[in-house]
C-alpha positions in Angstrom: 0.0 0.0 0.0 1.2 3.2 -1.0 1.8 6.4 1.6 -1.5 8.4 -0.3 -3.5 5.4 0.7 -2.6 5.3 3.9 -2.5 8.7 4.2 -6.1 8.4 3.0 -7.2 5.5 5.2 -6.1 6.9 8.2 -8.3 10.0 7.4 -11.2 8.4 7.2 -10.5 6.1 10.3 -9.8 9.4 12.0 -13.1 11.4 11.3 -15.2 7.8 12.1 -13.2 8.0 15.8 -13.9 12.0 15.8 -18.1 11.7 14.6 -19.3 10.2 17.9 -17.5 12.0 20.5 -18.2 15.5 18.6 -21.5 14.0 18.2 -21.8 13.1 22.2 -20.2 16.6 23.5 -22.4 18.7 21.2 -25.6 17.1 22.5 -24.7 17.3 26.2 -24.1 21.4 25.4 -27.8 21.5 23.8 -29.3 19.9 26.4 -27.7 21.6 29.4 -28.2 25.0 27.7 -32.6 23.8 27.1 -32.6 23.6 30.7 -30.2 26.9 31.2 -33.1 28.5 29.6 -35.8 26.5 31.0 -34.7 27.8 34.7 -34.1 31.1 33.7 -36.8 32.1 31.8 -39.8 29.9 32.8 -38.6 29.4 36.2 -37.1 32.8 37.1 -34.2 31.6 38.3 -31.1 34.2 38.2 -28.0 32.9 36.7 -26.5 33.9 40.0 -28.4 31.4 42.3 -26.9 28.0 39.8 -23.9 26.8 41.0 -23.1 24.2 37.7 -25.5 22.7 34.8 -24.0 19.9 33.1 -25.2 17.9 30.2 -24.5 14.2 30.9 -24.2 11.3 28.5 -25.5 8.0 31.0 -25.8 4.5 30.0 -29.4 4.1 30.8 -32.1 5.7 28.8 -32.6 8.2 27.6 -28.8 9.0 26.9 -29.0 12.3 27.6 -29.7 14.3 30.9 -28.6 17.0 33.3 -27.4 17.8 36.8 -28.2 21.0 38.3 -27.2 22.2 41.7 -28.0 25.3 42.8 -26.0 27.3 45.1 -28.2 27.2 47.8 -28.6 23.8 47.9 -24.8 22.9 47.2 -25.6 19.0 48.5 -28.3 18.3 46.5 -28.0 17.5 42.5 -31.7 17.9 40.1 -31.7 15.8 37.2 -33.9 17.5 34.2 -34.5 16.0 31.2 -34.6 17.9 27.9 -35.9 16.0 25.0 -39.2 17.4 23.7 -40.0 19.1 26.8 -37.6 20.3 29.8 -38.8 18.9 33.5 -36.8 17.6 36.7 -37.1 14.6 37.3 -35.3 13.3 39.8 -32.9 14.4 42.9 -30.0 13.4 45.0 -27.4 14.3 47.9 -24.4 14.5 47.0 -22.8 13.8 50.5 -25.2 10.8 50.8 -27.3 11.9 53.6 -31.2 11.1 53.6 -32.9 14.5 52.3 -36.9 14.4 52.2 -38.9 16.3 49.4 -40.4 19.0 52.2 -36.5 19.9 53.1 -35.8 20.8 49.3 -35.8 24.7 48.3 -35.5 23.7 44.2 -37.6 20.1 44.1 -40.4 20.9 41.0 -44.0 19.1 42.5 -45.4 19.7 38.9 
């Protein structure tokens, strides 16, 4: 095999590694800045008063999700989902402690 062809082969091998992980981290921006906007504007939350929002890749489905904690809750992370419409859906401590759904400031009953 000549250097052009492997020159060539390797650039295809390269962009099929590259596709999925471009792919993955794109998707984990879109859905962390849906719920950015989701808190912020139908939730009136200030950008201030969130400590991170990060768009997750998991192994269960669905693939995608993220975990929100909020500064005044620095123990507790919010899973929201973000497909067709944003929600939370679940939460947990961070530190492992036993929190209860009336202790929560951010927990979303609807």
């Amino acid at each position: 095999m000549n250097i052009k062809k492997k020159k060539y082969l390797l650039g295809i091998i390269a962009v099929i590694l590259v596709i999925p992980i471009i792919y993955v981290q794109s998707n984990k921006i879109i859905y962390a800045n849906k719920v950015s906007q989701y808190l912020i504007e139908e939730k009136g939350y200030k950008k201030e008063e969130i400590k991170t929002i990060e768009g997750v890749w998991g192994k269960k489905l669905p693939a995608f999700y993220v975990v929100v904690i909020f500064k005044d809750e620095p123990n507790i992370e919010y899973t929201y989902f973000a497909h067709s419409k944003v929600g939370q859906f679940e939460f947990r401590s961070i530190n492992g402690t036993s929190v209860s759904i009336d202790e929560l400031i951010n927990y979303e009953s609807d």
